[in-house]
N, C-alpha and C positions, 0 to 999 in steps of 0.2 A: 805730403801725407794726405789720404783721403779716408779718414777713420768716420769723422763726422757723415760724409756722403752714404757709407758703409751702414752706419749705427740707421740714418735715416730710413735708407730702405729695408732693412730689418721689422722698424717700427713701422712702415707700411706694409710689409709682408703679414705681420701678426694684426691687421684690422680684418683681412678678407679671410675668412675661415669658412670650411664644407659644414653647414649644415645637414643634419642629420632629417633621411627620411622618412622614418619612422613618427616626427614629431610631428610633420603636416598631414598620416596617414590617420594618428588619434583627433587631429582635430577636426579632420573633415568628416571623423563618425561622429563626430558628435553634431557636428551644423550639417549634417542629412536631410534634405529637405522630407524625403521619406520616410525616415525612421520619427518624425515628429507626432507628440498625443493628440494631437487636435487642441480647438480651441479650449477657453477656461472658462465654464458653463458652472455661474453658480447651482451649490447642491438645494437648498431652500431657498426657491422664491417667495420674497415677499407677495400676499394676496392685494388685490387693486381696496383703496381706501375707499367705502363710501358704497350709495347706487350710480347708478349713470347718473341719474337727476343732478345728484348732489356733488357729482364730478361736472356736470356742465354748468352750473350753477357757479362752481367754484373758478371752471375756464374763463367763464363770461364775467368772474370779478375780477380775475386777474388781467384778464384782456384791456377793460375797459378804462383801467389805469392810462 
């Protein structure tokens, strides 16, 4: 009797199944390199702290460590 032989290749038959087209057509609109926003461009920049002076001053302490 070869039931077992039988049963086994059944159980490799149902591993390899057709994937469906349709689900790599949604995912490739989505990773579009085209259809992307561009970069993420904060809305408010923070303004520079200080004069020059007092940014160079503050280089030249931190530097000097």
């Amino acid at each position: 009797m070869d039931f077992g032989n039988k049963q086994q290749k059944d159980e490799g038959e149902k591993v390899f199944k057709i994937q469906p087209i349709e689900a790599e057509t949604e995912k490739a609109s989505k990773l579009n390199p085209f259809s992307s926003k561009g970069p993420a461009v904060q809305q408010d920049m923070p303004q520079q702290e200080g004069t020059k002076a007092e940014r160079l001053a503050k280089k030249e302490a931190m530097n000097s460590k």
